[in-house]
C-alpha positions in Angstrom: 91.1 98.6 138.0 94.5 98.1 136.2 95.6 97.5 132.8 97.2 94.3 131.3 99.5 94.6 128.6 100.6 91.5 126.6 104.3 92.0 126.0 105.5 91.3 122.9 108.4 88.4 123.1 111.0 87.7 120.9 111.1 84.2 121.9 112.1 84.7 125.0 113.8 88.7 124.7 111.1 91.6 125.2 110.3 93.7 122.1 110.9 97.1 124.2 109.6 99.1 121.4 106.4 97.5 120.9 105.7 96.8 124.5 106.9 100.4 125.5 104.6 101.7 123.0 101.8 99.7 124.2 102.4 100.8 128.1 102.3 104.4 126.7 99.1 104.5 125.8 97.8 101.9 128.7 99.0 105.2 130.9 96.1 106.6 129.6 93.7 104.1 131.5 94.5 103.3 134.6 97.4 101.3 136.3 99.8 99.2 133.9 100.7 95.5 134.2 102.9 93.8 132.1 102.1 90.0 131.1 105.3 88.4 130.0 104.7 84.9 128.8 107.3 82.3 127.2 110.0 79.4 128.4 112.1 81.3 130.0 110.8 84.9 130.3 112.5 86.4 133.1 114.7 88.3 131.7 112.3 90.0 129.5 110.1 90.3 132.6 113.1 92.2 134.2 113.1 94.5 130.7 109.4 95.1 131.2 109.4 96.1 134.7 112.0 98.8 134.2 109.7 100.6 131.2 108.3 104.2 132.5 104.8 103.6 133.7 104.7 99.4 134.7 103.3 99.1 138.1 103.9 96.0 137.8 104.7 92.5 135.8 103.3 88.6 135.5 105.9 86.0 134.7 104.8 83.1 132.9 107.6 81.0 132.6 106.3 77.8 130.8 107.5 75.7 128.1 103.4 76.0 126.9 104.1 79.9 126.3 107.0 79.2 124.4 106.6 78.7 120.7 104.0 81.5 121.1 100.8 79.8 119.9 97.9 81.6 120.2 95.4 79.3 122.1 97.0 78.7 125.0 98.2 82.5 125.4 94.8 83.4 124.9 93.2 81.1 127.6 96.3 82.7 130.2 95.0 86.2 129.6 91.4 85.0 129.8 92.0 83.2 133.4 93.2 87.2 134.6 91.2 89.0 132.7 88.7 89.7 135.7 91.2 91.8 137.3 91.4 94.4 134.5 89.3 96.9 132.6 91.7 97.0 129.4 93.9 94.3 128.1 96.3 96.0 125.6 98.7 94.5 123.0 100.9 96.3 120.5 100.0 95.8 116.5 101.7 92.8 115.9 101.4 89.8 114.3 101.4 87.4 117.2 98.8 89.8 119.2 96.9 90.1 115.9 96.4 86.5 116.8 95.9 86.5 120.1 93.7 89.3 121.0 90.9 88.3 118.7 90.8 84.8 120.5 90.7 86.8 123.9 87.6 88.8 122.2 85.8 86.1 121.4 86.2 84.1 124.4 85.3 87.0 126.3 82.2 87.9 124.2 83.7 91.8 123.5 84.7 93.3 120.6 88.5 94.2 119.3 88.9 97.9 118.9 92.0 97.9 116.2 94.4 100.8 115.2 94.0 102.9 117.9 96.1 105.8 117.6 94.7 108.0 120.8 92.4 107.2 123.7 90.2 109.7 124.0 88.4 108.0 127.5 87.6 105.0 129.4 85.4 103.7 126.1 86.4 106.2 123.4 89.5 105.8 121.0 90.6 107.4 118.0 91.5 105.2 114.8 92.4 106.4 111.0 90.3 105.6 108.3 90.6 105.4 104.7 93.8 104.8 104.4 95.2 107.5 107.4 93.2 110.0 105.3 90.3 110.3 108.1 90.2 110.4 111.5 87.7 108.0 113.3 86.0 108.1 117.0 85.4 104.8 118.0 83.2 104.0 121.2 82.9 101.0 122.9 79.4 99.9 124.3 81.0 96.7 126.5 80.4 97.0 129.8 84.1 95.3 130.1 86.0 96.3 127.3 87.8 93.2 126.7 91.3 93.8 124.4 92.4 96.2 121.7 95.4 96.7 119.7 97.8 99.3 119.9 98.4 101.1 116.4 102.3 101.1 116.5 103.3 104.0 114.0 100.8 106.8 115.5 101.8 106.5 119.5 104.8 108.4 120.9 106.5 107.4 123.4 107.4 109.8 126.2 109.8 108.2 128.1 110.7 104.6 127.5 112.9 103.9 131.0 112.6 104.7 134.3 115.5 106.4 136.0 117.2 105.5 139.0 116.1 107.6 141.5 118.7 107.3 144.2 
């Protein structure tokens, strides 16, 4: 099964750093699909597809999506969320919002401040103020959504090359 990444929008611009981060670590785990979702979004959907690693990318253009509120974003990612093991989302504040509402309508927990994936249900998160390391492991048959802890991935290769 694939992957589904939440892209982080700037209003309608992708946040390329966020969201590359994000499809970095969703490498990990399986295939990667990008959901873009906002009033006019193709251009960031254009941004996401040419990141290293997307497989491939969900437009959402609709006025809904577009002042970013969290219930109706969350009910989207819910109405696919049976064609993917993971849904992913960068550390931000509008997935901070969202992914908890996916969580709960999808009756799995949030794994937060993930900083490596270790397997399919194990991650690695600090603790104690970065002091510790943690091994986290999920016991959802589905694991639903976590977020992406921003500062601790690196990102190998943020664009694909033309390979002509």
């Amino acid at each position: 099964m694939a992957v589904l990444i939440l892209a982080e929008l700037n209003g309608n611009q992708l946040s390329e750093d966020a969201t590359a981060k994000a499809v970095s670590a969703a490498k990990e785990l399986g295939e990667v699909h990008v959901l873009c979702a906002s009033s006019d979004c193709s251009g960031a959907a254009q941004s996401a597809a040419k990141l290293s690693g997307v497989a491939k990318v969900l437009c959402i253009d609709s006025g809904v999506f577009g002042n970013g509120m969290a219930e109706p974003i969350a009910d989207l990612v819910v109405s696919i969320s049976d064609d993917y093991e993971h849904i992913i989302a960068p550390a931000t504040n509008s997935a901070k919002n969202i992914l908890p509402r996916v969580a709960a309508l999808l009756d799995v927990m949030v794994i937060t401040d993930i900083t490596a994936v270790v397997n399919f249900n194990t991650f690695e998160r600090p603790i104690y103020a970065g002091n510790a390391i943690q091994t986290v492991e999920s016991s959802d048959q589905k694991l639903g959504s976590f977020l992406l802890f921003l500062s601790g991935w690196k990102i190998k290769s943020q664009r694909q090359t033309d390979q002509s």
